[in-house]
matplotlib code that plots the C-alpha trace (Angstrom):
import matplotlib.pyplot as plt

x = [0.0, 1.5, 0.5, 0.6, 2.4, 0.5, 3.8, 7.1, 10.1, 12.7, 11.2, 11.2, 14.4, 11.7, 10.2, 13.8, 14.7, 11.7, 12.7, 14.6, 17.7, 21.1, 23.5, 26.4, 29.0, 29.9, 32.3, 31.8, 33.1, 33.4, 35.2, 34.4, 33.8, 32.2, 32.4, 34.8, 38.6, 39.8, 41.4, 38.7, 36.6, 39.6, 39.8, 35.9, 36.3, 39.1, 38.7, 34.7, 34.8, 35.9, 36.5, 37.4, 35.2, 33.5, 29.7, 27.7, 29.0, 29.4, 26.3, 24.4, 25.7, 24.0, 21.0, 21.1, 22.6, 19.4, 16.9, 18.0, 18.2, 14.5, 13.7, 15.1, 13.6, 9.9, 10.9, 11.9, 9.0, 7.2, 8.5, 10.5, 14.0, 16.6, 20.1, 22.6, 26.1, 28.9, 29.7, 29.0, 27.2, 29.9, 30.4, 32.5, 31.0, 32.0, 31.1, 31.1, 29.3, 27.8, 30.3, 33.8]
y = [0.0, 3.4, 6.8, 9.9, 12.7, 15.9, 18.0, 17.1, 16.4, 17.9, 20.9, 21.4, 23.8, 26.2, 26.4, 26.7, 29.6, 31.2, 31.3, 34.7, 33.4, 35.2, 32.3, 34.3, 33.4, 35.7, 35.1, 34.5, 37.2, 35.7, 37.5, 35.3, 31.9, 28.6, 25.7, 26.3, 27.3, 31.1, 28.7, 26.9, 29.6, 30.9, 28.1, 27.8, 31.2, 30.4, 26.6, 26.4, 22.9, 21.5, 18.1, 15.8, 17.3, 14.9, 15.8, 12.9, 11.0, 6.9, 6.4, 9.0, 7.1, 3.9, 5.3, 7.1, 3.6, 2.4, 4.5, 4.0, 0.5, 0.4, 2.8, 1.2, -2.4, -0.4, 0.9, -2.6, -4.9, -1.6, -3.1, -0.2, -1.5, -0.3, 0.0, 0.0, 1.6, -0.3, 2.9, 3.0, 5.9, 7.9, 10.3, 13.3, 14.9, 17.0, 20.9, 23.0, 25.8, 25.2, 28.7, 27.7]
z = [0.0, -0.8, 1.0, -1.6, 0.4, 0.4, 0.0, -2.1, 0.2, -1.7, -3.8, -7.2, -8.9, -10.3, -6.6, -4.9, -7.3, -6.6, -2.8, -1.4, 0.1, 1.0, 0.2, 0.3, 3.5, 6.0, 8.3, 12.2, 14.3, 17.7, 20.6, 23.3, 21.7, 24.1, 22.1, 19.6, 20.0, 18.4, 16.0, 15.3, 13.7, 12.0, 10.3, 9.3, 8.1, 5.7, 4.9, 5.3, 7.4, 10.6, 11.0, 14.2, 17.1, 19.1, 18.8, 20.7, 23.8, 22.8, 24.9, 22.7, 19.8, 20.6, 21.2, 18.1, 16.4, 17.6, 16.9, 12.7, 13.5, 14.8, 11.6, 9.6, 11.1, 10.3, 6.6, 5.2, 7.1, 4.9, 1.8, 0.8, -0.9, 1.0, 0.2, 3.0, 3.7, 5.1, 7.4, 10.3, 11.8, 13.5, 16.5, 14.9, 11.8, 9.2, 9.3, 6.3, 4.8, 1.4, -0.4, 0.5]

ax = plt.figure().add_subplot(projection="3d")
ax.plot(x, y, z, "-o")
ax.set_aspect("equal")
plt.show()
């Protein structure tokens, strides 16, 4: 059985061109930075990415592991035709903006 979606999950080029958006990058000006090291945001600003920060604890991870497990459990007994990675889900990720 297949459910018609009332809405289209990735829109349409027409309909994205006709959205106003300021794509262009600016630069992060951060005196006082929390997270991130002085270098860190130096770096964004001139490379565009940062790579090798530990975002989620390993106990977030399996829970998270989980959770697409379970998902994914519902989408196939669902009869959609999945393909799967060999990668595993993992706990540092890649940050970039979209200009750089």
């Amino acid at each position: 059985m297949s459910h018609q979606s009332e809405f289209s999950v990735l829109p349409a080029d027409d309909e994205l061109r006709q959205v106003l958006r300021d794509l262009r990058f600016v630069p992060s000006n951060n005196p006082q930075p929390v997270h991130l090291t002085k270098d860190q945001i130096e770096q964004f600003n001139e490379l565009g990415y940062l790579i090798g920060f530990r975002v989620y604890s390993p106990d977030e991870m399996e829970k998270i592991r989980g959770y697409f497990d379970q998902l994914l459990e519902q989408v196939i007994a669902a009869g959609v035709t999945v393909i799967q990675s060999v990668r595993p889900i993992a706990s540092t990720v890649w940050c970039g903006h979209p200009h750089k």
